[in-house]
Each structure stands twice: as C-alpha cells, then as structure tokens.
Steps between C-alpha positions, in 0.01 A plus 500: 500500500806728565644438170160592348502845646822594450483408080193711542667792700809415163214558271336839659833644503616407161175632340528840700833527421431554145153673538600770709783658317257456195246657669640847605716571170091668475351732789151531500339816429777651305322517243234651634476919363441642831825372577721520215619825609596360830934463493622205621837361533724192566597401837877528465383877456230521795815355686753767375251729603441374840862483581539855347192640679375638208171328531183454768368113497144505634376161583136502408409133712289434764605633861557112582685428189767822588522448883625118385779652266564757288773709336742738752382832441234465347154689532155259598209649321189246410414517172146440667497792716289760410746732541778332247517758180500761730758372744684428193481859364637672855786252483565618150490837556703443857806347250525666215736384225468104659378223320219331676468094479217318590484148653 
C-alpha cells in the first residue's frame, strides 16, 4: 500500500512539474483592456528595485494571509477593503517618483 502512494505522490509531481511552468508563461487578465495600460515587470527587476528602494510592494492578501508571512517592508493593504484605491493613491502621492508593486 506504501508503494502505491508513493508512485502516486511520483506521478502528481511529475505532471505538475511540467504543468506549472506551462501554465504561467500566460497571466490571466493581461489581456484584458482595462489593464493593458497597467506596467508590469520581471522579478529580477521588482528585486533590483527592492534592494535599491526604489519601489513600495503592497501586499494586497487577506490580514491572515500577511500576519503568516510576507515581504520585509512591505505595505498590507486588502485589495477587499473598501478603502484600497484610495489607500493606494495617498501612498502614491506620499512617494513620489517610486514604483509601486502589488502582491
């Protein structure tokens, strides 16, 4: 029974391990107008960034999700507070010039 679950375990991770890569070459919603004109960029820049502190990460996950981990520095706003676009805009116009990354 063992041996059973660990060829299955062999097979999960085998499949993934081809799927996912394949799967985020594409992000969802890119293609969508209303955010075409949104910037994005590669995360040996985000990191350049980050280590430059030319750029604000907010992490937009649950108060749960950013109390469990979450990136040194950076700023917790929900993207399902009712307040997020215009926390985001007095963060913006608190650092002007820096990027502004969202997680």
């Amino acid at each position: 029974m063992k041996r059973r679950a660990y060829c299955v375990v062999a097979v999960l991770f085998v499949v993934l391990m081809f799927a996912v890569p394949g799967a985020a070459i594409e992000y969802p919603g890119r293609e969508d107008p209303k955010y075409q004109s949104v910037p994005y960029i590669e995360i040996e820049e985000l990191y350049q960034d980050y280590l430059d502190g030319n750029v604000i990460i907010v992490d937009v996950r649950s108060e749960l999700e950013y109390n469990t981990i979450h990136v040194d520095g950076s700023v917790h706003i929900p993207v399902g507070s009712g307040s997020f676009e215009a926390e985001v805009k007095i963060l913006a116009k608190k650092n002007p010039g820096k990027k502004i990354s969202f997680y």
